[in-house]
BALOBA-1460 file (C-alpha; in Angstrom, 3 decimals):
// residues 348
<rec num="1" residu="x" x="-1.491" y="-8.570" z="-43.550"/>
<rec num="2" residu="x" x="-0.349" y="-5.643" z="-42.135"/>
<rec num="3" residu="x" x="1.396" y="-5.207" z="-38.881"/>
<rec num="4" residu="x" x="-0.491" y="-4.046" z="-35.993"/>
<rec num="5" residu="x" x="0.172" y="-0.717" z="-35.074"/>
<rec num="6" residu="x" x="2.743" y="0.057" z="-32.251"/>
<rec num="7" residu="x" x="1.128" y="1.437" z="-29.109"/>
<rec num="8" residu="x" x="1.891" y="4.617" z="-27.686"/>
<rec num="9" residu="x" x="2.552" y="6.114" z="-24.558"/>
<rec num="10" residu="x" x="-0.955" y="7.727" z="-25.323"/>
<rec num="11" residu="x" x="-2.587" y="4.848" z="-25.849"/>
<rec num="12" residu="x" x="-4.494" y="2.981" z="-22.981"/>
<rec num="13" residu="x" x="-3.673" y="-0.477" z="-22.468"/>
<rec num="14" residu="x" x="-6.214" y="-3.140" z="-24.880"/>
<rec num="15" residu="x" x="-9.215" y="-4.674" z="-22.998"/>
<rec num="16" residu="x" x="-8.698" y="-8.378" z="-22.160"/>
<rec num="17" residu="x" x="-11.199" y="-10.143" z="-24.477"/>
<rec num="18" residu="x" x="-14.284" y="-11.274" z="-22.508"/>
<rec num="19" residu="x" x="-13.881" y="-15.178" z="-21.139"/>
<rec num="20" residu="x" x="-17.227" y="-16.226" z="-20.982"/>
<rec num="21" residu="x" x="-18.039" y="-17.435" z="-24.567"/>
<rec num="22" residu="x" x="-17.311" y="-21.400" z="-24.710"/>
<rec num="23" residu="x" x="-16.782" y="-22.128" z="-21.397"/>
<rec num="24" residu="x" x="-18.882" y="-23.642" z="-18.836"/>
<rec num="25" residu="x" x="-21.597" y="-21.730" z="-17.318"/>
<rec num="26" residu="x" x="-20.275" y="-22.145" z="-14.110"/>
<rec num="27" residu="x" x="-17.090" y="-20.886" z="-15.237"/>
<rec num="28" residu="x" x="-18.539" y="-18.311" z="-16.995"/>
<rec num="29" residu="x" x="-20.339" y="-17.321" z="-14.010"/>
<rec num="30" residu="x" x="-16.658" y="-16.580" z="-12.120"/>
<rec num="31" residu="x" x="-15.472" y="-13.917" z="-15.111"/>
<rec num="32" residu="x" x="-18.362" y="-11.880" z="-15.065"/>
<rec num="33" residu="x" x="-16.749" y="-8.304" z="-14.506"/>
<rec num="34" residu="x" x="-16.436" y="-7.430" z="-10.350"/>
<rec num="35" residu="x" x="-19.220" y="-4.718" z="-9.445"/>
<rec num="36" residu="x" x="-18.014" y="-1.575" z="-8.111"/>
<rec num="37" residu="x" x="-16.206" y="-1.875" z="-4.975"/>
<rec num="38" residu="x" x="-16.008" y="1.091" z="-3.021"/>
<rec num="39" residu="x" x="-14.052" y="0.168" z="0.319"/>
<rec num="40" residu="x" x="-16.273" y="0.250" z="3.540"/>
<rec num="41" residu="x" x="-15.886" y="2.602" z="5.890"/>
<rec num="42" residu="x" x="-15.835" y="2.295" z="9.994"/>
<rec num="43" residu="x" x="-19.072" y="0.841" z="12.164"/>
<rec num="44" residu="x" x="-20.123" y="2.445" z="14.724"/>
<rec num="45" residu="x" x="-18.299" y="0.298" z="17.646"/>
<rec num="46" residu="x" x="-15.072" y="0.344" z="15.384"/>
<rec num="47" residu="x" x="-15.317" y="4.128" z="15.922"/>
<rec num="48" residu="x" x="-15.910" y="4.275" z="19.874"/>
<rec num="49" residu="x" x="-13.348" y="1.487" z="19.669"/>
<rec num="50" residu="x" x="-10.597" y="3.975" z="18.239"/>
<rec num="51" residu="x" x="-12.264" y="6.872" z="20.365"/>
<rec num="52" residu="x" x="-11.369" y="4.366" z="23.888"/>
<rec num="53" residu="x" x="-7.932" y="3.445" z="22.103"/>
<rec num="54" residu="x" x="-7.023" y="7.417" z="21.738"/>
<rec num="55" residu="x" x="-7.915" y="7.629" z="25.457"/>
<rec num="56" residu="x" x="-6.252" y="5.050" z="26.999"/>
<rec num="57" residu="x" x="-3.509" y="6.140" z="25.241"/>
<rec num="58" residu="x" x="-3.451" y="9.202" z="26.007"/>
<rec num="59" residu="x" x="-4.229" y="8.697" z="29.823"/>
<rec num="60" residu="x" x="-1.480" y="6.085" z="29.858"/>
<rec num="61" residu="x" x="1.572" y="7.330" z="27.451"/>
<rec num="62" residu="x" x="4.074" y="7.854" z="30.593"/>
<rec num="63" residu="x" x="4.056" y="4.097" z="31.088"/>
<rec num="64" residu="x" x="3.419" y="2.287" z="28.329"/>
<rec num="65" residu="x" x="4.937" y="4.591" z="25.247"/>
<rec num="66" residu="x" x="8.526" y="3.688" z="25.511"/>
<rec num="67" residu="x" x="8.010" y="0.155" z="25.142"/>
<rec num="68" residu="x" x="5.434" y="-0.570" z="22.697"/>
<rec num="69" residu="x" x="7.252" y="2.485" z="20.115"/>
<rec num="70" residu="x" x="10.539" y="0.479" z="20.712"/>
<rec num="71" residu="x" x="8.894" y="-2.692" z="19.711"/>
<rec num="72" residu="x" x="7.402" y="-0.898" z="17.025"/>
<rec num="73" residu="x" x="10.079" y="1.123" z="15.694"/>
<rec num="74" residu="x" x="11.099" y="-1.392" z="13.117"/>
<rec num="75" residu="x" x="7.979" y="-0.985" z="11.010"/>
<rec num="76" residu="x" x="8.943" y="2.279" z="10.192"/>
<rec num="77" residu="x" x="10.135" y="5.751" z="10.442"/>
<rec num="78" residu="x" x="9.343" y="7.407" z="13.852"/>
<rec num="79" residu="x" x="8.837" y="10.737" z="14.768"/>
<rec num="80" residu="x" x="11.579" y="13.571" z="13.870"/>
<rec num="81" residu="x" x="13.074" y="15.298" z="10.534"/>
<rec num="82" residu="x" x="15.845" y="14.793" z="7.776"/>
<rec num="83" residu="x" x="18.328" y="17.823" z="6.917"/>
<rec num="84" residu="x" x="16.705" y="19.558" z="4.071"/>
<rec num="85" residu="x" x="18.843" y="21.396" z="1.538"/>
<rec num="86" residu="x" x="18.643" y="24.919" z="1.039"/>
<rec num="87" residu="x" x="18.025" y="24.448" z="-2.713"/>
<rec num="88" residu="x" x="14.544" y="22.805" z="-1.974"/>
<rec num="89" residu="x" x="13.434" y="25.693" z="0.512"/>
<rec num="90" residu="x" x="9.816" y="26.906" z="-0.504"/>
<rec num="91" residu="x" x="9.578" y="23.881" z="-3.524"/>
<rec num="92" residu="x" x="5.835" y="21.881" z="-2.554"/>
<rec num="93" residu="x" x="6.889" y="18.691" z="-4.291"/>
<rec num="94" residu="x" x="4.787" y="17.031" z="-6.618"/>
<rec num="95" residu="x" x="1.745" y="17.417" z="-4.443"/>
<rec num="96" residu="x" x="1.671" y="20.165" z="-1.920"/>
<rec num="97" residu="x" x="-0.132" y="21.040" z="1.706"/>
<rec num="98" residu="x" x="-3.504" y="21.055" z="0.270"/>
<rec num="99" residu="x" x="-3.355" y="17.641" z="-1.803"/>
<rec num="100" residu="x" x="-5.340" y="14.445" z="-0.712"/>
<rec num="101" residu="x" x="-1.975" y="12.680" z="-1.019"/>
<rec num="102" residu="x" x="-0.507" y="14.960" z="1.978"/>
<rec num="103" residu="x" x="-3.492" y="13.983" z="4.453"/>
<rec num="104" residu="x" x="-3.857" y="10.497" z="2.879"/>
<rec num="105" residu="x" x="-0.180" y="9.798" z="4.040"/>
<rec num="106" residu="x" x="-0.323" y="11.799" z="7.504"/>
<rec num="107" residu="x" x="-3.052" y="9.253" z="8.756"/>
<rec num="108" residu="x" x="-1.731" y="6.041" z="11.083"/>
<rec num="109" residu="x" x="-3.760" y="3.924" z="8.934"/>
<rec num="110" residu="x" x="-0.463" y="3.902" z="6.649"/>
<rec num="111" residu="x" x="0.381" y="1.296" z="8.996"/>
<rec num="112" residu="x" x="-2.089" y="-0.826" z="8.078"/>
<rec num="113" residu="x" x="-2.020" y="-0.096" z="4.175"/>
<rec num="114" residu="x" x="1.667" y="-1.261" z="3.586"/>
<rec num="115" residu="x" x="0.513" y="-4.773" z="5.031"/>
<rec num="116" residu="x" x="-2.336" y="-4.845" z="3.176"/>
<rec num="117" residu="x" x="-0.262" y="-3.807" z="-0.120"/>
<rec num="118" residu="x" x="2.175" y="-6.503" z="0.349"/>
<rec num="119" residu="x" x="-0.294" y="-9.227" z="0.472"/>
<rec num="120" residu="x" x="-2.213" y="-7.871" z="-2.396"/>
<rec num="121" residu="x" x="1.020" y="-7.546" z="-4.564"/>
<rec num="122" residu="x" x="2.071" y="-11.426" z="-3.640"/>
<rec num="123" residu="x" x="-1.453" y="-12.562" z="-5.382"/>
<rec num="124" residu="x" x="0.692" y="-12.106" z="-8.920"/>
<rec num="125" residu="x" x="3.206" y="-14.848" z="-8.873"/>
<rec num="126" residu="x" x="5.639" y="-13.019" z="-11.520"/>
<rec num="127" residu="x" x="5.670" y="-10.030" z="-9.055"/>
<rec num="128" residu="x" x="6.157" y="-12.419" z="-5.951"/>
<rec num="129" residu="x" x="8.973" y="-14.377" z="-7.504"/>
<rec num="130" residu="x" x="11.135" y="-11.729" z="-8.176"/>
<rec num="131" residu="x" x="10.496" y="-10.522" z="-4.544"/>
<rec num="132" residu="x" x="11.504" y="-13.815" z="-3.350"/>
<rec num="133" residu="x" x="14.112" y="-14.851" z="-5.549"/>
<rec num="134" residu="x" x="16.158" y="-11.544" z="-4.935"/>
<rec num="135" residu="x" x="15.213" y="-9.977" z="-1.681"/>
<rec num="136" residu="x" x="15.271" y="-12.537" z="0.702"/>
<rec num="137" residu="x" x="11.913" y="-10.999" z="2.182"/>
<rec num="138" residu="x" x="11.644" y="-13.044" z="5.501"/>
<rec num="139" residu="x" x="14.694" y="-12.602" z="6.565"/>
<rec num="140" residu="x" x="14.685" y="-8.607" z="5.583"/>
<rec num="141" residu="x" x="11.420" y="-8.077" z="5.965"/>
<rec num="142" residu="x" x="11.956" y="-5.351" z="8.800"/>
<rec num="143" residu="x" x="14.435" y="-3.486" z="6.127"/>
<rec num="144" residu="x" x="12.204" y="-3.979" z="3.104"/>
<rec num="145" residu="x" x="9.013" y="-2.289" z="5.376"/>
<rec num="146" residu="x" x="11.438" y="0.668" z="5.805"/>
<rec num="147" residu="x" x="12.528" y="0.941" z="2.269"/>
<rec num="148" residu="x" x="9.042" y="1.126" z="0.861"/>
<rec num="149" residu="x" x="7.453" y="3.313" z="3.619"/>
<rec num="150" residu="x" x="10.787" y="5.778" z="2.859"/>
<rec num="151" residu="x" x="9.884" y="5.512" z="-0.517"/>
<rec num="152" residu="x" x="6.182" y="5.949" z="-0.160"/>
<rec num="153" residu="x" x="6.063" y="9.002" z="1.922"/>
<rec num="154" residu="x" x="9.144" y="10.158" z="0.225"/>
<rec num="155" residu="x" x="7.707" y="11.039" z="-2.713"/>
<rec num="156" residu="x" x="4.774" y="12.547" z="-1.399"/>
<rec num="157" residu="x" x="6.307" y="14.959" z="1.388"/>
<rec num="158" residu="x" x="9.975" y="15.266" z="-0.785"/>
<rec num="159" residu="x" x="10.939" y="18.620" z="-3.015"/>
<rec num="160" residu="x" x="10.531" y="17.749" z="-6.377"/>
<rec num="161" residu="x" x="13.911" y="16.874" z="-6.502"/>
<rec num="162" residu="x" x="14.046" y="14.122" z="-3.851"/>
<rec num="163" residu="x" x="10.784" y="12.881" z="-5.621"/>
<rec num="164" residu="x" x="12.475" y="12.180" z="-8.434"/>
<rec num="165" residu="x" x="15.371" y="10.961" z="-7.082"/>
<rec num="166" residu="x" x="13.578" y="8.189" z="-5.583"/>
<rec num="167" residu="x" x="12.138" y="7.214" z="-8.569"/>
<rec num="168" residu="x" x="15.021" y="6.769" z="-10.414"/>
<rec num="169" residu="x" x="16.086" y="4.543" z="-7.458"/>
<rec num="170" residu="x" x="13.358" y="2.121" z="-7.442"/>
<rec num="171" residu="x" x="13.793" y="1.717" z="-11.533"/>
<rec num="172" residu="x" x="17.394" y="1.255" z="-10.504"/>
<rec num="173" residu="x" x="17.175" y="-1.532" z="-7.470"/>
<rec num="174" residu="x" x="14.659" y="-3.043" z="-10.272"/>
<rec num="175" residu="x" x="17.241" y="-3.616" z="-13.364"/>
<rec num="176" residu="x" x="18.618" y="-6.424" z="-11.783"/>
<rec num="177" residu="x" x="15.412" y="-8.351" z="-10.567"/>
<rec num="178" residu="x" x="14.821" y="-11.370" z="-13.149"/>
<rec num="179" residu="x" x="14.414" y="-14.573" z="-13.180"/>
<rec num="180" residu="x" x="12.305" y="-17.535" z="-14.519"/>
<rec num="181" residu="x" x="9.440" y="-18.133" z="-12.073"/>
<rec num="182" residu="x" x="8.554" y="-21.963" z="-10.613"/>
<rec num="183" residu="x" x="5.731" y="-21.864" z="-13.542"/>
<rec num="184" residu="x" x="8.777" y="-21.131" z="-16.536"/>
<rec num="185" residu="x" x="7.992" y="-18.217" z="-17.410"/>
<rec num="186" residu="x" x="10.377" y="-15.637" z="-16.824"/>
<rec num="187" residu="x" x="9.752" y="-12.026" z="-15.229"/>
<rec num="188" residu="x" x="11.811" y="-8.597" z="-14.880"/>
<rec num="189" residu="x" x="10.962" y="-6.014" z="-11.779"/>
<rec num="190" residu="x" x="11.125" y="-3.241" z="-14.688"/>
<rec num="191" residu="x" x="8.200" y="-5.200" z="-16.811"/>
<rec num="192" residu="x" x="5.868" y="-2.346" z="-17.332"/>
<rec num="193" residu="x" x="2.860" y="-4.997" z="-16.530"/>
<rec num="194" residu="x" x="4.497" y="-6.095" z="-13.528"/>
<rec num="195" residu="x" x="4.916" y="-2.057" z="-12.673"/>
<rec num="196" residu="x" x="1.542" y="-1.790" z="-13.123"/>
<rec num="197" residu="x" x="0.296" y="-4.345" z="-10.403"/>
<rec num="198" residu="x" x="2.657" y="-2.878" z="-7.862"/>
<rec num="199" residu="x" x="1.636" y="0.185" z="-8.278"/>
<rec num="200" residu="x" x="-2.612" y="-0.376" z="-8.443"/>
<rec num="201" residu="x" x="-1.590" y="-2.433" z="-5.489"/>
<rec num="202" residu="x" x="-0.071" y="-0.339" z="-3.299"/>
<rec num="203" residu="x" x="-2.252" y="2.766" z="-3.539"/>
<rec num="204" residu="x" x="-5.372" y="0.626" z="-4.006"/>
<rec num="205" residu="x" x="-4.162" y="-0.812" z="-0.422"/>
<rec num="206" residu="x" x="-3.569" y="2.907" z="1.162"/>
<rec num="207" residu="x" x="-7.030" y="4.262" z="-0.450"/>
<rec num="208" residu="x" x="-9.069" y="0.820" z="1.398"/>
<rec num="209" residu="x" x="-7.441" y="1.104" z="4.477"/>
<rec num="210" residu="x" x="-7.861" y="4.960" z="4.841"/>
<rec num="211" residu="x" x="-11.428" y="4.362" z="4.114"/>
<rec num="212" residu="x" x="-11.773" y="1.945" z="7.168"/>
<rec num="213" residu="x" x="-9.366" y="3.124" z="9.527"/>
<rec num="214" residu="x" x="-8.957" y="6.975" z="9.168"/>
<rec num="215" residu="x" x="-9.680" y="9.670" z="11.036"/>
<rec num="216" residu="x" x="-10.966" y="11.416" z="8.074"/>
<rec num="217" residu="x" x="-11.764" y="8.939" z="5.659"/>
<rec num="218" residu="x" x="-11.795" y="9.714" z="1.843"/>
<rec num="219" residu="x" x="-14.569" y="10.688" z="0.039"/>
<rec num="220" residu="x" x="-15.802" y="8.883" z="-3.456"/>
<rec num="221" residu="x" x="-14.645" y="11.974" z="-5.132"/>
<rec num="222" residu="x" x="-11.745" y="12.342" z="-2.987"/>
<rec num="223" residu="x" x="-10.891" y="8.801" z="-3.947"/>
<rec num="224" residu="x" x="-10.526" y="9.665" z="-7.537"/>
<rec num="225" residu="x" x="-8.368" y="12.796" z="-7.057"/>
<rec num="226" residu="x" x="-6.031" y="11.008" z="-4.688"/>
<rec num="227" residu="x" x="-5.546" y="7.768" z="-7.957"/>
<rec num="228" residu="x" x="-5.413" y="10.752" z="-10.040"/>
<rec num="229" residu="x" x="-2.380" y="12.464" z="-7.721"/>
<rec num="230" residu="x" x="-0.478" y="9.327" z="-7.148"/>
<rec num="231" residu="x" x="-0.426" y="8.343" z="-11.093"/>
<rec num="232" residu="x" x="2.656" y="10.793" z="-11.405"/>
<rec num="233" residu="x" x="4.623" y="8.727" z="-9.233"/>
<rec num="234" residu="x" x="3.541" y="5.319" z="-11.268"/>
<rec num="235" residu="x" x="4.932" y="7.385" z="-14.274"/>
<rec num="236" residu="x" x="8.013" y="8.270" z="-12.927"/>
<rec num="237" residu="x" x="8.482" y="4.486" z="-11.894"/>
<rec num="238" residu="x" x="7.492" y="3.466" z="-15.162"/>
<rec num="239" residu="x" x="3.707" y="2.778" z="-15.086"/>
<rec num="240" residu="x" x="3.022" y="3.161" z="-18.794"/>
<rec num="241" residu="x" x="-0.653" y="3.993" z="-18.134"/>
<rec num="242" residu="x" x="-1.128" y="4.526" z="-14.527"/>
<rec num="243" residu="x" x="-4.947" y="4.909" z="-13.629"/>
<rec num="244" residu="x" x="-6.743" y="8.203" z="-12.547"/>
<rec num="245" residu="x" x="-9.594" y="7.536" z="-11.251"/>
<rec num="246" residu="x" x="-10.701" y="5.075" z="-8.937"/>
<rec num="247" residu="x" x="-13.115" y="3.118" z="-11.761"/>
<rec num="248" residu="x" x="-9.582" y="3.260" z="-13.415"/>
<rec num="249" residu="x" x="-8.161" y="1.192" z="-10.526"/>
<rec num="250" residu="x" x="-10.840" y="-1.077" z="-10.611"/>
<rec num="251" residu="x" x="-10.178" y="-1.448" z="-14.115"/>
<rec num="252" residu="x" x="-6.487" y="-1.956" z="-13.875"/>
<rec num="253" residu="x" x="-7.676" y="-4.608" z="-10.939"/>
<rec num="254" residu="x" x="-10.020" y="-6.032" z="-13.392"/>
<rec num="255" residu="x" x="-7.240" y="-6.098" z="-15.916"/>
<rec num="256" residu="x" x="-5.044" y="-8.251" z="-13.938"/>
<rec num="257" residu="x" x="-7.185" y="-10.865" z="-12.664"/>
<rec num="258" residu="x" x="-6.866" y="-13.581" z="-14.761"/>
<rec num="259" residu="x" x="-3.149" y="-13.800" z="-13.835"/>
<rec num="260" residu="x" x="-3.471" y="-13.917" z="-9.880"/>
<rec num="261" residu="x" x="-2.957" y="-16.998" z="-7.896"/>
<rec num="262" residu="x" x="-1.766" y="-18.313" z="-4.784"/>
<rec num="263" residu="x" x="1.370" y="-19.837" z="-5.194"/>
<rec num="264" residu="x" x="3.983" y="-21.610" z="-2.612"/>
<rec num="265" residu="x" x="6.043" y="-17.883" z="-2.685"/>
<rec num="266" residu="x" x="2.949" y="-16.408" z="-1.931"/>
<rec num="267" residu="x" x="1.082" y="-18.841" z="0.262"/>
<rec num="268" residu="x" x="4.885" y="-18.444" z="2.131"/>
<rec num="269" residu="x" x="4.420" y="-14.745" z="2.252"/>
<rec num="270" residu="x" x="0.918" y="-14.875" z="3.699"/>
<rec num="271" residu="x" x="2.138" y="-17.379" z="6.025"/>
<rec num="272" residu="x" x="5.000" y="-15.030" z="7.467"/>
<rec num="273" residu="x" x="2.382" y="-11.903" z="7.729"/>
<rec num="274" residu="x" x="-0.289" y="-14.157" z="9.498"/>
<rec num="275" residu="x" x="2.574" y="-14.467" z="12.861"/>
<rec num="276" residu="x" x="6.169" y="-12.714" z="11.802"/>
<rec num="277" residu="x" x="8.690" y="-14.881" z="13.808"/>
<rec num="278" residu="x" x="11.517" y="-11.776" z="13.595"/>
<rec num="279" residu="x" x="8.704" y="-9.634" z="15.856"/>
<rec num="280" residu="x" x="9.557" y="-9.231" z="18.786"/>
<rec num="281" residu="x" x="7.049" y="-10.760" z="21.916"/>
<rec num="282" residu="x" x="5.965" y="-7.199" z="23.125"/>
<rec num="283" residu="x" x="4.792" y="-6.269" z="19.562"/>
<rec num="284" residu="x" x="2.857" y="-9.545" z="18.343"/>
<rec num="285" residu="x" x="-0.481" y="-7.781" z="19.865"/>
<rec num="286" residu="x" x="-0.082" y="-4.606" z="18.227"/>
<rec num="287" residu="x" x="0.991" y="-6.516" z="14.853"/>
<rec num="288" residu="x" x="-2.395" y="-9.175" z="15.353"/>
<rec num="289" residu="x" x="-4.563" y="-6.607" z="15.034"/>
<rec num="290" residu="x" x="-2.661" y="-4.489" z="12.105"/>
<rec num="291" residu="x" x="-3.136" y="-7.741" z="10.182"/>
<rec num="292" residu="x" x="-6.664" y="-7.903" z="10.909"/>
<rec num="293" residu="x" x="-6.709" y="-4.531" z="9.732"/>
<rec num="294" residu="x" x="-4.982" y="-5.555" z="6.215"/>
<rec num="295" residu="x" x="-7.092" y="-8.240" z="5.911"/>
<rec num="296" residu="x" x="-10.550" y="-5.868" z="6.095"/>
<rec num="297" residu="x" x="-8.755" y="-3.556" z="3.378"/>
<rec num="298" residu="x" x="-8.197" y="-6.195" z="0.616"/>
<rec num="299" residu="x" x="-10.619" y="-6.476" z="-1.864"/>
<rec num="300" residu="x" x="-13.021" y="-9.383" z="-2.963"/>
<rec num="301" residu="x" x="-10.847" y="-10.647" z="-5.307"/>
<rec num="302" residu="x" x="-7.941" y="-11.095" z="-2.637"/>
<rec num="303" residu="x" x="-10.346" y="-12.491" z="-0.145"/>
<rec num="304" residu="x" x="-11.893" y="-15.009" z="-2.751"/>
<rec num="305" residu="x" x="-8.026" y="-16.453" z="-3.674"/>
<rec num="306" residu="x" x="-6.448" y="-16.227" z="0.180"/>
<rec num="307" residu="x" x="-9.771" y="-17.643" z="2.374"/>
<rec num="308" residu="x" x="-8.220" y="-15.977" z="4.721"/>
<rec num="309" residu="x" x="-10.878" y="-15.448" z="7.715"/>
<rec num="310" residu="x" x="-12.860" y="-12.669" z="7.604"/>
<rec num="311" residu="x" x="-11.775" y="-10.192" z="10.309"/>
<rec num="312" residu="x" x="-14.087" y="-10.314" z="13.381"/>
<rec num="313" residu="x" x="-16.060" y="-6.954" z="14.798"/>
<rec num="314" residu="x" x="-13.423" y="-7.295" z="17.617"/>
<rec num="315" residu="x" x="-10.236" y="-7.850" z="15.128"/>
<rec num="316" residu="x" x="-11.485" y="-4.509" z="13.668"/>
<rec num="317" residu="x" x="-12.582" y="-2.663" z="16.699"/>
<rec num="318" residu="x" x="-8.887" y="-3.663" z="18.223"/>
<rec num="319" residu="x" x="-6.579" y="-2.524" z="14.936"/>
<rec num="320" residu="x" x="-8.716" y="0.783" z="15.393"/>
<rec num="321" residu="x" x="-7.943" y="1.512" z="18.601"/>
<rec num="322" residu="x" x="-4.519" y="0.071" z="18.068"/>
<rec num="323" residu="x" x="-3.959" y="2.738" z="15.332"/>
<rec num="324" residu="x" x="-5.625" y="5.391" z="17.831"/>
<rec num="325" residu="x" x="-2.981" y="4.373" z="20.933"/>
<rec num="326" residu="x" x="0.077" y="4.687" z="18.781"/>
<rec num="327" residu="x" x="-1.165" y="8.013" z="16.945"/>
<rec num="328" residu="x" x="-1.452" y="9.314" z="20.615"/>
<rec num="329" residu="x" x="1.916" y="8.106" z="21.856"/>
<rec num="330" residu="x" x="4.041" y="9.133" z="18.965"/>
<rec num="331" residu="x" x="4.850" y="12.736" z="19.120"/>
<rec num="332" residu="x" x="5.228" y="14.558" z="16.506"/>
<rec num="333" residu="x" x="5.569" y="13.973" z="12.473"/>
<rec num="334" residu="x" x="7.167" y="11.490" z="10.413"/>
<rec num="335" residu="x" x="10.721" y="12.282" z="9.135"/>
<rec num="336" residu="x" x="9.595" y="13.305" z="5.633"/>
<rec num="337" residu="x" x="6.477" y="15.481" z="6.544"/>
<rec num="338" residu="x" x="8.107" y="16.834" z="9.110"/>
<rec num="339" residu="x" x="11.331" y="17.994" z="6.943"/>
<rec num="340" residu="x" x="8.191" y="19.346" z="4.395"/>
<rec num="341" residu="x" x="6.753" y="21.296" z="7.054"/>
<rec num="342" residu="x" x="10.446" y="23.096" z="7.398"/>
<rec num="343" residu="x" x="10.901" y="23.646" z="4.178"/>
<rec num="344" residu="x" x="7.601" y="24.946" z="3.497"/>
<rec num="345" residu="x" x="7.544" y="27.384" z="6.443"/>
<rec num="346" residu="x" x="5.043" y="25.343" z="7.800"/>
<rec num="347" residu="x" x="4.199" y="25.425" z="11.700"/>
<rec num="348" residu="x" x="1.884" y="22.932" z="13.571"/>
């Protein structure tokens, strides 16, 4: 018999063979393919929930700003700029002012997205081994948030250059992350399969919680060009067939079902999100209702394997208005848009 041909870099990856002949009804029942999931968008009392949040924010920033952005400030970059290089004057980057990606990742409800993304990524217990064998993620969790949101809004706001420089990082940081996970079987960060599920994951994440918590929320259309944007940076991390379209991301989500699970590294990772012990006091509110906020952006598949309790109308009314109150109290841009607004000539 002939060898199977050798797939290209052209060639999408093989359909998983259907699982419902032979089996149980009842099992058979659990495979069918998900339907369509289309993330929801706001209620009306989530959105006079953010409207009172932007208010009493904005009505009380003199008092309350200092301390809730210090308590804060070690979920991410705050306002303010990096130096930018005179060789990267006038270069767009890899998506530009008028990209979905550049409003996508101007929008608070980033916030929200990188929780949800983490607990989405732990469902695959290759990926969550190798972030628990070799990252130490509760005690760094503080320094890993940073990382990725550098790296996530890095590559959208950077020149071309900086875009690509991160990249090559990430594949980098990755070379030495294997192991053999508790199940035997071993995994490597630079697995193009594992690549795959961090990558589906983490703009899957952004695109749901945009939808919900968003000033602007993406369109349907809008969510296919922003999958369609974001698949360069899945190929320059080494996504061998990055999806774009969002019927591509369900796909890919589809794809990688039969492999998700809730195992102790993950059950221990959902544990540390549901109350952070390294948080401290002043910012356990705000984080509450961020994680209530993750929670609503997962999709059915996540909430089927964690149980995790559905977040209530107040849970979502109160990460909302959360998201509102901090928009209003930080000034200005993030370091990375910010230093693309300079070297774009951009003002505003």
């Amino acid at each position: 018999m002939a060898p199977a041909a050798k797939a290209t870099s052209d060639t999408p990856p093989p359909a998983r063979p259907a699982r419902t002949a032979g089996i149980h009804p009842a099992a058979a029942r659990m495979w069918r393919p998900e339907p369509e999931w289309v993330p929801a968008t706001a209620s009306s009392a989530e959105l006079v929930g953010g409207i009172t949040g932007g208010v009493f924010g904005a009505l009380a920033a003199p008092v309350i700003a200092r301390p809730i952005l210090r308590a804060m400030s070690a979920l991410g970059p705050g306002p303010g700029s990096r130096p930018v290089d005179a060789a990267e004057m006038g270069d767009p980057g890899w998506f530009g002012p008028t990209s979905v990606a550049w409003r996508v990742h101007s929008d608070p409800s980033l916030l929200v997205a990188g929780i949800a993304a983490f607990t989405l990524q732990a469902l695959h217990p290759l990926a969550m081994a190798g972030v628990a064998e070799h990252s130490a993620f509760s005690d760094d969790f503080l320094g890993r948030t940073r990382r990725t949101a550098e790296f996530v809004q890095g590559v959208v706001y950077g020149s071309s250059a900086r875009a690509e420089r991160l990249c090559r990082m990430v594949r980098k940081v990755h070379e030495p992350v294997v192991g053999v996970a508790p199940d035997g079987r071993p995994y490597a960060a630079n697995d193009p399969d594992l690549l795959d599920w961090v990558h589906i994951a983490e703009y899957l994440a952004i695109a749901s919680a945009n939808r919900r918590f968003s000033l602007h929320p993406m369109t349907r259309d809008e969510l296919d060009q922003y999958i369609a944007e974001v698949a360069r940076v899945g190929e320059a991390t080494g996504v061998e067939h990055p999806p774009r379209s969002w019927a591509e991301i369900l796909e890919a989500l589809e794809r990688h079902r039969p492999n998700l699970a809730v195992g102790e590294y993950a059950a221990a990772g959902i544990g540390f999100l549901n109350d952070p012990p390294i948080l401290p006091a002043a910012s356990k509110p705000v984080w509450r209702s961020l994680w209530g906020g993750a929670r609503a952006s997962l999709p059915p598949v996540a909430h089927r394997l964690l149980n995790l309790p559905e977040p209530s109308t107040a849970e979502l009314i109160g990460c909302r208005a959360t998201l509102r109150l901090l928009s209003n109290l930080s000034s200005g841009d993030g370091p990375e848009l910010s230093a693309a607004k300079v070297r774009l000539g951009i003002t505003g």
